[in-house]
Structure formats: C-alpha cells, structure tokens
C-alpha positions as CSV (number, residue, x, y, z in Angstrom):
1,X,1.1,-22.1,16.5
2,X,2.5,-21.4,12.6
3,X,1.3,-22.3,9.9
4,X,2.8,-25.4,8.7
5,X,4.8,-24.4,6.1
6,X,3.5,-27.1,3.0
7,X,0.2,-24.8,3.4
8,X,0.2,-21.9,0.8
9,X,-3.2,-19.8,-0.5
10,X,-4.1,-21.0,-3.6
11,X,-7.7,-18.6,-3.8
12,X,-8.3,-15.4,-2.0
13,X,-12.4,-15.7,-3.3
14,X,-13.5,-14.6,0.3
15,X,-16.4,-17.0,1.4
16,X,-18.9,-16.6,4.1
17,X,-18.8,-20.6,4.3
18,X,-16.3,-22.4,2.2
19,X,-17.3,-25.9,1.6
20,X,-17.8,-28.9,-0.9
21,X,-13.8,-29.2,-2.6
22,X,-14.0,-31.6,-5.1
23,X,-11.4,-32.4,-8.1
24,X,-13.4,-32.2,-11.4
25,X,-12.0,-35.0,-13.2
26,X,-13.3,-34.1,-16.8
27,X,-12.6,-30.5,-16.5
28,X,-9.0,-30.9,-14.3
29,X,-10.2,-28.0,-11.7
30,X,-11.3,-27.5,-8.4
31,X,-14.9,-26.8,-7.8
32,X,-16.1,-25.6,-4.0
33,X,-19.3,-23.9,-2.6
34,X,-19.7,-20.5,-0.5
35,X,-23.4,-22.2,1.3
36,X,-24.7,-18.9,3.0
37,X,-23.0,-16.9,-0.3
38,X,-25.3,-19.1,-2.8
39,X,-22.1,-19.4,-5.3
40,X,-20.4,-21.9,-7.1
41,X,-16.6,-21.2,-7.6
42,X,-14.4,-23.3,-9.9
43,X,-10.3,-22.7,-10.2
44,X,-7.6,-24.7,-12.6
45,X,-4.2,-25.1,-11.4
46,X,-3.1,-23.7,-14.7
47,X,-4.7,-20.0,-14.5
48,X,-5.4,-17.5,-11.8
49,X,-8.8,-16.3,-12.8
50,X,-11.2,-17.8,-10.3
51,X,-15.1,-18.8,-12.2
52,X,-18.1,-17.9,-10.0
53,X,-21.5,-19.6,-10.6
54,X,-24.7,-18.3,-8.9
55,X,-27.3,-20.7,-7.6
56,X,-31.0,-19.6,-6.3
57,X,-30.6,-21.2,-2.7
58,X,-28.1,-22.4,0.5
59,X,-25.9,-25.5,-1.5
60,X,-24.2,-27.7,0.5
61,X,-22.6,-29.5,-2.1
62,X,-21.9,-30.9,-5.6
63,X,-20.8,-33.5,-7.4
64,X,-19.6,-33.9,-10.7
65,X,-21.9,-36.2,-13.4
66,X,-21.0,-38.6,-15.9
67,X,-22.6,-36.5,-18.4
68,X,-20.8,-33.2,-17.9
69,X,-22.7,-31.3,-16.1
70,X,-23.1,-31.4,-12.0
71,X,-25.3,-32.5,-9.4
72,X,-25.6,-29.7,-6.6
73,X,-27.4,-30.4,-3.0
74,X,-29.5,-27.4,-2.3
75,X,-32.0,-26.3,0.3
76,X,-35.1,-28.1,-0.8
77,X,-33.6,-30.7,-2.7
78,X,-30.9,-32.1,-5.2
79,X,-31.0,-30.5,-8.5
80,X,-29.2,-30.9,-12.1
81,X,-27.0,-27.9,-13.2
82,X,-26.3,-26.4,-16.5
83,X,-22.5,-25.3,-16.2
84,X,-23.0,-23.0,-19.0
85,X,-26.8,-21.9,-18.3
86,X,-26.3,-21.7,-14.8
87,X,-29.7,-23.3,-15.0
88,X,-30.7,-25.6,-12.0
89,X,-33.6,-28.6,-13.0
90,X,-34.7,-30.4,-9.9
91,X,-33.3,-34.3,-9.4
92,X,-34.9,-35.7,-6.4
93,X,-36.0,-35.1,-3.3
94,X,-36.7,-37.3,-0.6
95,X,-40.1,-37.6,0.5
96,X,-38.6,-37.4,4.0
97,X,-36.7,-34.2,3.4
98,X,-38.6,-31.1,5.1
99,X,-37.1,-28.0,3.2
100,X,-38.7,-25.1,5.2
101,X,-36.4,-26.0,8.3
102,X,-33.5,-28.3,7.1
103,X,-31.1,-28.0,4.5
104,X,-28.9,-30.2,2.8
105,X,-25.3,-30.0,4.0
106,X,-22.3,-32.3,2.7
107,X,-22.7,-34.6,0.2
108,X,-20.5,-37.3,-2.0
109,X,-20.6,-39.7,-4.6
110,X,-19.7,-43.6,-4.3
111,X,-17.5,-45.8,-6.4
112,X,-20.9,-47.2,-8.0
113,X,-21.9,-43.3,-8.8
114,X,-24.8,-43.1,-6.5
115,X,-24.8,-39.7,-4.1
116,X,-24.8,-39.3,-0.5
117,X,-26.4,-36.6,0.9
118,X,-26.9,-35.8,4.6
119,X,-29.1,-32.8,5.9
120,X,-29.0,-30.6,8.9
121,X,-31.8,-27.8,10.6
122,X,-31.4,-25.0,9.4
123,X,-31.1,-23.6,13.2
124,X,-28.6,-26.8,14.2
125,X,-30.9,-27.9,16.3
126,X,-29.7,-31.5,17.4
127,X,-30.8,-34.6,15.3
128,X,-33.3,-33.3,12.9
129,X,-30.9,-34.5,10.3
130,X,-30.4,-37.4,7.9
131,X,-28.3,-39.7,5.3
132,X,-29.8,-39.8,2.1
133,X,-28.9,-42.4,-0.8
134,X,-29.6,-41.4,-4.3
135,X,-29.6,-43.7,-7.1
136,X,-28.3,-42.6,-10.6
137,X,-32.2,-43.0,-11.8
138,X,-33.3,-40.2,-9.0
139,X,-34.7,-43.0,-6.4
140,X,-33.4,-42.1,-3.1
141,X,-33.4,-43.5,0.1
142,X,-33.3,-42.8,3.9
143,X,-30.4,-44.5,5.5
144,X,-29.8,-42.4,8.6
145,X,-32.1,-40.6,11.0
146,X,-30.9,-38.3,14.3
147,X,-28.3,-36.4,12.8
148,X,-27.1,-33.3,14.2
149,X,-24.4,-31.9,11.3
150,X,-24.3,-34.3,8.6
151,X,-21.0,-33.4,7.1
152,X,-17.6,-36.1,6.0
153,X,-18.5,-38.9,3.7
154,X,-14.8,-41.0,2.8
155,X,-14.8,-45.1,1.7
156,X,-11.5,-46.9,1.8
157,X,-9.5,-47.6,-0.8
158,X,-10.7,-51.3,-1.2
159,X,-14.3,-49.6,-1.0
160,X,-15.7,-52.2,1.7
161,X,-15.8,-49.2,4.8
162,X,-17.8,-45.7,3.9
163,X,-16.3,-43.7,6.9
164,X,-18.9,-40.5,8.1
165,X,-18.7,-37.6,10.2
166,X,-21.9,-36.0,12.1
167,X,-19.7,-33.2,13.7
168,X,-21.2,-32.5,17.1
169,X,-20.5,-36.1,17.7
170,X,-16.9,-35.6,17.4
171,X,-16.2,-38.9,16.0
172,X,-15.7,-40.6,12.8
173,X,-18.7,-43.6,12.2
174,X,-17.0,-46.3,10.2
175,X,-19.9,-48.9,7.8
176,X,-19.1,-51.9,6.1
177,X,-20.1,-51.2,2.9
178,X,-21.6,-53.0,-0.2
179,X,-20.3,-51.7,-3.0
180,X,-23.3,-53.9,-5.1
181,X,-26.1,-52.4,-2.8
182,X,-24.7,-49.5,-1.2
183,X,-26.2,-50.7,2.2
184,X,-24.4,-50.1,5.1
185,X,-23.6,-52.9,8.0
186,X,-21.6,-52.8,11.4
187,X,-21.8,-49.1,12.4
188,X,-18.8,-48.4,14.6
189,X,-17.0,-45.3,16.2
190,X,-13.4,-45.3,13.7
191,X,-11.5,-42.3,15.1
192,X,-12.4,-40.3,18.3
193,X,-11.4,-37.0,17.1
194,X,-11.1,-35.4,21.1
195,X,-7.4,-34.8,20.8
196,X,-7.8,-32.4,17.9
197,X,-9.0,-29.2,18.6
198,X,-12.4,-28.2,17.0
199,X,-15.2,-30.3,15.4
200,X,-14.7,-32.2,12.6
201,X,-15.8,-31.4,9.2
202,X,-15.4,-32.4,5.8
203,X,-12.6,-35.5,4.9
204,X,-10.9,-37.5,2.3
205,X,-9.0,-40.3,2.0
206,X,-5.6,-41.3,0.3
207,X,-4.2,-43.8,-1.6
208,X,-2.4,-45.1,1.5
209,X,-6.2,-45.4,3.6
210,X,-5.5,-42.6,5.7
211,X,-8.2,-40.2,6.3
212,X,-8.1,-36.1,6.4
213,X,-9.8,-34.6,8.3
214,X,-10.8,-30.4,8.1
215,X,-11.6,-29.1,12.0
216,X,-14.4,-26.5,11.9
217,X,-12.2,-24.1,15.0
218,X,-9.6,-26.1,14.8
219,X,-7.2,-24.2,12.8
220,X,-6.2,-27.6,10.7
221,X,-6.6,-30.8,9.1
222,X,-5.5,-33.7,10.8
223,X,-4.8,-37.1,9.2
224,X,-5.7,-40.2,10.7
225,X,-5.2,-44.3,10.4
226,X,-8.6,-45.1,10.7
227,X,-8.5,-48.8,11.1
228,X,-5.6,-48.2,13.9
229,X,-7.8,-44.9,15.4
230,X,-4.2,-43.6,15.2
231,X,-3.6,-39.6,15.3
232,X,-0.2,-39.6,12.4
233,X,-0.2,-36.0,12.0
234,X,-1.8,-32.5,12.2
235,X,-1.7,-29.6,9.4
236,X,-1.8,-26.1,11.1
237,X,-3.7,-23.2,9.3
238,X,-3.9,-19.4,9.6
239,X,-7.6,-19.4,9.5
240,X,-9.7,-21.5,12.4
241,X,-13.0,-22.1,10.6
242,X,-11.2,-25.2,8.4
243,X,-14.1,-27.0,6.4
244,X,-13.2,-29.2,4.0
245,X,-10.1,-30.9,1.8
246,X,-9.8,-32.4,-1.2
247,X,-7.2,-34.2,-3.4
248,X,-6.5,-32.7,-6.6
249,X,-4.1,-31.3,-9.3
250,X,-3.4,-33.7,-12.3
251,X,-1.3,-36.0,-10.0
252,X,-3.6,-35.5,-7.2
253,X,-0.7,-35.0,-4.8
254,X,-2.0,-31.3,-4.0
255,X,-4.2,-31.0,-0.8
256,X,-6.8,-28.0,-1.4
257,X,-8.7,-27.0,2.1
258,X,-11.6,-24.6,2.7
259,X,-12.5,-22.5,5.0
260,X,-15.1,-20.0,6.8
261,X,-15.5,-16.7,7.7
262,X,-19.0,-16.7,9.2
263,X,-19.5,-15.8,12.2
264,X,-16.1,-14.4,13.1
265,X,-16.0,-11.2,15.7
266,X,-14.5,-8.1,14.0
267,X,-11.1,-9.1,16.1
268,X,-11.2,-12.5,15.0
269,X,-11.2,-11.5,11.2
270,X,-8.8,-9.0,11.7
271,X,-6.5,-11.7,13.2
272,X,-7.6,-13.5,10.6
273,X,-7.7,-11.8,7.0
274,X,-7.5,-15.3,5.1
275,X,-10.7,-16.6,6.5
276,X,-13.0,-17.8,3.6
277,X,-9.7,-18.5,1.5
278,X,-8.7,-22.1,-0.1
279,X,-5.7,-23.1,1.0
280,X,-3.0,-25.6,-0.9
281,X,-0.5,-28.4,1.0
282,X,1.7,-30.9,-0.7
283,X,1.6,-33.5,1.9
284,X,3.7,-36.4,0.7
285,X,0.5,-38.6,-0.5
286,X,-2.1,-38.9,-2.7
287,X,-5.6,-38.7,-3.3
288,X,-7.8,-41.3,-5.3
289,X,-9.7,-40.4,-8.5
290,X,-13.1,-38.5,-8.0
291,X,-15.8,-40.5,-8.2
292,X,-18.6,-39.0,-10.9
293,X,-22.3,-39.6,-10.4
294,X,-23.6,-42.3,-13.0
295,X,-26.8,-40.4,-13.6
C-alpha cells in the first residue's frame, strides 16, 4: 500500500530504535530517544539542524520538568538530566525494579505531573515487567506486575480514563483514573487492536478523545474511538517498524511518528531506506498540551 500522502519526513537522524516523541512545551521542539543508540535527539519546526544528546545507558523515555530540565527513564532507573551538561543525577528507582535484566521502556507524565513508567526484560521474556508511579518528590510506586512490553500511556481529555498498551497483548487496557491520587480502578480491554496489522506501540490522544496508535510492523498509526472500540482510520507509512506519535508544532496540529530500524534484514532496509526516520502528518486534529513533570 502507499504512503498516505499527509505523511512527509520531517528528520532523516537514522535510529536503531526510534521512540519517546514528546512536544517540549517550554522549549517549542520535538524531543525523541534512539534506546539501543543511547541518544537524545531534539528538532524545532523552525530550523533543520537536528541536536543530539548522549546518555550513558538503553533510555526508554523522557519527560519534560517543571524546572527546565528533563526527566529520562534509563536502564537502572529514572534520572535528572542537565540539557546543557549532558549530566544525568539519579531520581528514583523502585525498590522493585531489577536493572541487570529489565529495562525501562515507555514512560509519561500525568495531568498532576507525576511519571509513569513501565519496564520490560531486557530479553522480552513474557511478564517480567511493571507500571511504576513516580511522585514529583521521587516516591514511587508499583501499580502493575506481569507485563510483557510496557509501552502506550494516553488519559482522556476529561482525565478520568489513563488508557495503556502492553504490546504483545494486542490490546489497549482502559483505568478509571483519579486525577487526586493517581490510582487506577476498573481495568478493562478499550480497543482490540487485531484488525491492524502489527503490535501496538506508543499512542496519544486528541482534543476530540481519539486515540493514536503507532504499530511496531505495522507500517502505520491507526486512530481509534476508544470508548466506542471503533477502528476511524489508518495512517500508512513507508517504514514498518512505527513506534511512537506525538502532537506537536505551536498549534499542535502536526502528528510526528517514529520509527525503527533494528532488526531489519539487509532486504528489508533496502526496501526500506527511511527506517529510523521521524515522520510528520497533518491529520485534521489536535493534540492536547504536554504535560510537564512537577518535580
């Protein structure tokens, strides 16, 4: 199939595993990770140059901070880091967390400013993972065990649902949510992805409730009503390894999507000479504002 033409490149920054788009609100750029490449990357709208960041292990994620600088999920733990320095000063680390085979993966910040962090093995085995909660003092806590990929973390609009993606499941988990607490009630399936090729990855929500969803071998994103479990469209890609998408731009109408290039035979990155790239759609919607940890 094409690629749907509202998809242009907006980085050619090759990454081995492209994940963790987020709109920097203070700073009006896109930040995303390369895990396996151990790199922060940052791009504005405005200029072409692309700003690459080194960090000393895997990252799954980050998350910009009320004070300016960001909060990035590595391998053994989450960690404070120095945009200018580049230096990393550890944040917490649940006691739970067992560093020499898991990693952390995907990870979020809610509308209160507290991040979510899940964690996989290192070696995918299945269920060795969990959902962390961290609190903008450091405190965290363990709110789910048995996870295989810990990966999409979305809450609705009205912030009362915290929608979540462990990919091998295939499915999106939907939570009540308490925005005062940050506990999670009701666990549900939302959105059986099966009519999508691929596993579902990352996600984000609009302004209309709609989720996005990136499909790791999927070549797209699709976008769902979640409270309907209602397939409304699907975004094709030239690259299959789709990761993650984010809204952002200053009207945050502009769709950015990673990808990957991991793993890929020789023929399948030859068929595929974008793989790793961040990709750009104007989809007719927008994105709500990013929310900032509070620590």
């Amino acid at each position: 199939m094409p690629t749907d033409p509202r998809v242009s490149l907006f980085r050619s920054v090759a990454a081995e595993l492209g994940e963790g788009a987020v709109w920097h609100p203070q700073r009006q750029s896109l930040f995303w990770v390369d895990i396996l490449g151990k790199k922060i990357h940052e791009a504005s709208t405005e200029a072409r140059a692309t700003l690459t960041r080194p960090v000393p292990q895997f990252i799954g994620a980050l998350a910009p901070t009320r004070r300016g600088d960001l909060l990035v999920a590595l391998q053994d733990g989450i960690y404070r880091y120095d945009l200018g320095s580049f230096a990393t000063t550890p944040f917490a680390c649940p006691a739970e967390h067992r560093a020499a085979t898991i990693r952390f993966n995907d990870a979020k910040c809610d509308p209160r400013g507290r991040l979510w962090a899940g964690t996989m093995a290192l070696d995918e085995s299945p269920q060795q993972g969990a959902l962390y909660r961290v609190e903008p003092d450091g405190r965290s806590r363990q709110l789910r065990t048995g996870v295989t990929v810990s990966n999409g973390l979305a809450w609705s609009p009205d912030h009362r649902t915290l929608y979540y993606i462990d990919s091998p499941t295939r499915t999106v988990q939907a939570f009540d949510y308490d925005l005062d607490t940050g506990d999670l009630t009701r666990p549900r399936v939302a959105i059986d992805t099966a009519p999508v090729a691929g596993f579902p990855d990352g996600c984000t929500i609009d302004v209309e409730g709609h989720l996005w969803i990136a499909h790791w071998d999927g070549w797209c994103v699709s976008r769902w009503d979640p409270v309907r479990s209602r397939l409304l469209e699907t975004l094709r890609l030239p690259v299959a390894r789709v990761t993650t998408c984010t809204f952002g731009g200053p009207q945050l109408d502009t769709l950015f999507i990673t990808s990957a290039s991991c793993k890929l035979t020789p023929a399948e990155l030859q068929a595929q000479p974008e793989a790793g790239f961040v990709f750009a759609a104007q989809v007719g919607t927008r994105g709500l504002p990013t929310d900032v940890f509070a620590g």
